[in-house]
N, C-alpha and C positions, 0 to 999 in steps of 0.2 A: 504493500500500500504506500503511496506517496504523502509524505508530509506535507501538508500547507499551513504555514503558519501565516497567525495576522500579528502583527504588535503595532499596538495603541501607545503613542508616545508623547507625555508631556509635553513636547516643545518641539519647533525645526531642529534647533539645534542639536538634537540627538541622530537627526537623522543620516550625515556623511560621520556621526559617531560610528555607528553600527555598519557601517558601511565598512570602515575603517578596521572595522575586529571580524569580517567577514560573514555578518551575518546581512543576506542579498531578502529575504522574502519581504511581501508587503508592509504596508506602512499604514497607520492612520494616523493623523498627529492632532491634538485635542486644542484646539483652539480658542481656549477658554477660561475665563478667572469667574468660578461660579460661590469665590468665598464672600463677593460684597455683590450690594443688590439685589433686588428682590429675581425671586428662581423660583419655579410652576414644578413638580414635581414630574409631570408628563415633558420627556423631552420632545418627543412626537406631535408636540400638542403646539394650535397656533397662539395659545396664552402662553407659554413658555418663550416661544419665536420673539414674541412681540413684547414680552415684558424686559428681556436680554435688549434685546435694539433699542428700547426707549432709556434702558440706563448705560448702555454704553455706546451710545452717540456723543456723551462727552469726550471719549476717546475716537473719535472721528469715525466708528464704526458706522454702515450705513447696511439696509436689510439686504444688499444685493453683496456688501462684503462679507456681512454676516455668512451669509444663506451658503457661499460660495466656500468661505474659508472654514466653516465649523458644521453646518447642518446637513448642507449633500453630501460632503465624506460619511458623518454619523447614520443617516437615517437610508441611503440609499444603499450601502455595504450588504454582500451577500455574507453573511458570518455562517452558515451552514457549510459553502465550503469547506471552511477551513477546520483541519484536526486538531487545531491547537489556536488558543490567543493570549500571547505574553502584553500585560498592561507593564511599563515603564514610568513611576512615578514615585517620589521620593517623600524626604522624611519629615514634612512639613505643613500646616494647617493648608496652606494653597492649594499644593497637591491633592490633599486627603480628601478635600471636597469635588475636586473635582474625578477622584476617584470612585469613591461614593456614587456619585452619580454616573459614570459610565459603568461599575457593576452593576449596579441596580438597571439600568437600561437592558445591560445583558443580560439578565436575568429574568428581564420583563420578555424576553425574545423564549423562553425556553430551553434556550441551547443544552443540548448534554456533552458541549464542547471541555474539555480542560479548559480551563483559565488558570494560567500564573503571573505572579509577582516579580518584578526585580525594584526592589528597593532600595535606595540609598541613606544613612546616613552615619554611625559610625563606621570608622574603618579603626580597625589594629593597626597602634600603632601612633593615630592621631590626633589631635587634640580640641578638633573642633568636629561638627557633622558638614558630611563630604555631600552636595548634590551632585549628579548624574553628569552634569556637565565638570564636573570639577576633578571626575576620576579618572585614573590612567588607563590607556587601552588595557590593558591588562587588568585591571581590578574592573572594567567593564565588565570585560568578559569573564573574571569569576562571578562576578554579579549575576550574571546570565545562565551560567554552568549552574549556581545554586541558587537559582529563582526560588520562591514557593507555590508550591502547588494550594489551589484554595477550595477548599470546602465550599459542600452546598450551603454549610451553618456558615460561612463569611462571607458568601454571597447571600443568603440573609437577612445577614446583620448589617452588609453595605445596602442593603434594601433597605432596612426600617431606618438606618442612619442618615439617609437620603433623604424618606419620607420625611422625617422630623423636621429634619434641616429647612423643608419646605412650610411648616407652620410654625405659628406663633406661640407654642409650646416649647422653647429651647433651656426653662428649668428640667425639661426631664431628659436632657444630656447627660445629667451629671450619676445616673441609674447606668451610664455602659462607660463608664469608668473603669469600671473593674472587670467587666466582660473578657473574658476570654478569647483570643482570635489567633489568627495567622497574620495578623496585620501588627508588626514590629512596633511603630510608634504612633499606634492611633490611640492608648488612653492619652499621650504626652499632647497630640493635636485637641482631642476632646478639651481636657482642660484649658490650653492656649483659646479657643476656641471663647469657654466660658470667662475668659478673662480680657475677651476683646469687649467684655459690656463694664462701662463707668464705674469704679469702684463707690462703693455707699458713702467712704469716708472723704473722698474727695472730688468726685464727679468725674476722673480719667479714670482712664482704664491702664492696664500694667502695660504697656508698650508705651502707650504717653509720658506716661511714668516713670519710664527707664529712661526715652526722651530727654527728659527734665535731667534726670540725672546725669548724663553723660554730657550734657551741655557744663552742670556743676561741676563733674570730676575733671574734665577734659580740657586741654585748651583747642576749642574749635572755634578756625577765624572765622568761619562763615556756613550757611544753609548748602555751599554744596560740597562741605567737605564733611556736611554733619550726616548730609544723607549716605553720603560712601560708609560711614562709620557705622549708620543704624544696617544699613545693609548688610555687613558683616559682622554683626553684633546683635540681632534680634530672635533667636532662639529658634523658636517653632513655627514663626511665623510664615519664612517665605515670601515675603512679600516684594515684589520688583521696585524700583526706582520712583516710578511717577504713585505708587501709594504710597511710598516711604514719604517724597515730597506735601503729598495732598496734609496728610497728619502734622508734618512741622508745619504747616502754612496756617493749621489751624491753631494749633499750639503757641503763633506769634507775640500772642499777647501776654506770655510768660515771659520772655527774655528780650536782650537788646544788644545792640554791639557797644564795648566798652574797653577802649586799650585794642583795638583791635582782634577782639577776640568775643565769644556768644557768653553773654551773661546772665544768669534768673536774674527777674526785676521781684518786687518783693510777693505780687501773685505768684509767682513762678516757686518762690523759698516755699509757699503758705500750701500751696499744692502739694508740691513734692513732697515736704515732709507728713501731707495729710492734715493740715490744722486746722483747714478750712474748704468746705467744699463751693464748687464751679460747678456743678451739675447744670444748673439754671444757663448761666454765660457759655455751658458748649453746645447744650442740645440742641440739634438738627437731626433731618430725616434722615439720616444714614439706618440701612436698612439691611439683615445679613437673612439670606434666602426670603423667609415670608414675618420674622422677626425684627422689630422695629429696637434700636437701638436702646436708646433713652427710653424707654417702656420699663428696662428693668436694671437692678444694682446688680453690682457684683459685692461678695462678702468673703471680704478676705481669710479672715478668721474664719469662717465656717467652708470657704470654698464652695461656695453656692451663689445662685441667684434667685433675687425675689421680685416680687412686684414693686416699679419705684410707688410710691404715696405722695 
């Protein structure tokens, strides 16, 4: 019998990766940041189409880019051919959502196909977690050699994880904490996840937060050497460049240039340290799947969220 394999791949730039370490069979590449903005649970569906294009037109996307670069590869794909589909997607909230949602796709298809994993994020040896793009041909490809193979209980569990993500219920995230999976760093994501909502004592949320801080510990001259720095420095997140940027731009009215360099102004000290909450002075619609941001706190000490009052 001939193998065909499909692998779904985070990003272009994987794709002359894998080229590179000789692996030639098809490609889909996932065209998509489904961790902000509101998301339809039905990718098939023309309310999912159309609520993706209406929040990312601010990124110049338009419905004929969209449709072209992310929905005709996904929805028109024969996946029956193929004996085997390796998903390509690393160790980070970014990724995990949008993994999430393409198991749970494939799974809405019936397939009795295998589906594995190759995931990145520690490597032996080093001291930070490695994306996909950041490892050597060879640690590619043992990546590849010891993919995981995933249960029908992880496809699943990437099903109800999807579901959720898509309603305004995201307190009961914090129930697949401790879930069991094949999935390496999804309680580490779940959590990141629940701590992308305003914390109760101060109104940011822990990336803001770390924000503030690194502007306090660090001498950074300016907004574009602070977003190079959060980029390499923000944990779980994953998050690209222009939403590193969008958060400092919000966060302005915490610090200021002084001696040439970014300084907390005394909201910025009153934050950080938690002494005083901004919940009121941040809130806007920002909106993550079908869950409304500022709708609910985050609680540090208890590691939960609740309804804000």
């Amino acid at each position: 019998m001939n193998h065909k394999i499909l692998h779904i791949l985070n990003g272009d730039s994987l794709v002359e990766r894998l080229e590179a370490i000789e692996i030639h069979d098809d490609q889909l590449v996932w065209r998509e940041m489904l961790c902000e903005g509101k998301t339809v649970f039905d990718l098939k569906s023309e309310a999912f189409k159309n609520e993706r294009i209406a929040y990312l037109q601010q990124f110049n996307a338009t419905e004929e880019t969209y449709t072209t670069s992310f929905l005709t590869p996904l929805l028109t794909t024969d996946y029956t051919k193929y004996t085997s589909i390796v998903l390509w997607f690393e160790y980070d909230l970014f990724c995990h959502i949008n993994m999430i949602a393409a198991l749970s796709y494939l799974r809405q298809l019936g397939l009795s196909t295998p589906i594995y994993l190759v995931c990145s994020g520690w490597i032996e040896g080093e001291t930070n977690l490695k994306g996909l793009g950041e490892l050597t041909d060879e640690q590619l490809s043992d990546h590849y050699t010891n993919k995981i193979e995933l249960t029908k209980e992880d496809l699943r569990l990437a099903d109800e994880l999807w579901r959720l993500y898509c309603t305004n219920d995201h307190v009961s995230f914090k129930r697949y904490v401790m879930v069991k999976s094949s999935f390496p760093y999804l309680t580490n994501c779940i959590n990141a996840h629940l701590k992308r909502f305003p914390s109760v004592e101060s109104g940011l949320n822990v990336l803001e937060t770390h924000i503030l801080k690194i502007i306090h510990k660090e001498e950074i001259k300016n907004t574009l050497q602070l977003t190079g720095y959060i980029l390499q420095y923000q944990g779980y997140y994953g998050f690209g460049d222009l939403q590193i940027r969008n958060i400092i731009t919000k966060l302005a009215s915490f610090f200021e240039t002084k001696n040439d360099r970014l300084v907390l102004n005394r909201h910025g000290l009153l934050a950080m340290d938690h002494i005083k909450s901004f919940y009121d002075q941040l809130t806007d619609d920002t909106i993550f799947g079908n869950c409304k941001k500022y709708e609910y706190c985050y609680h540090p000490s208890k590691q939960i969220l609740t309804k804000h009052e």
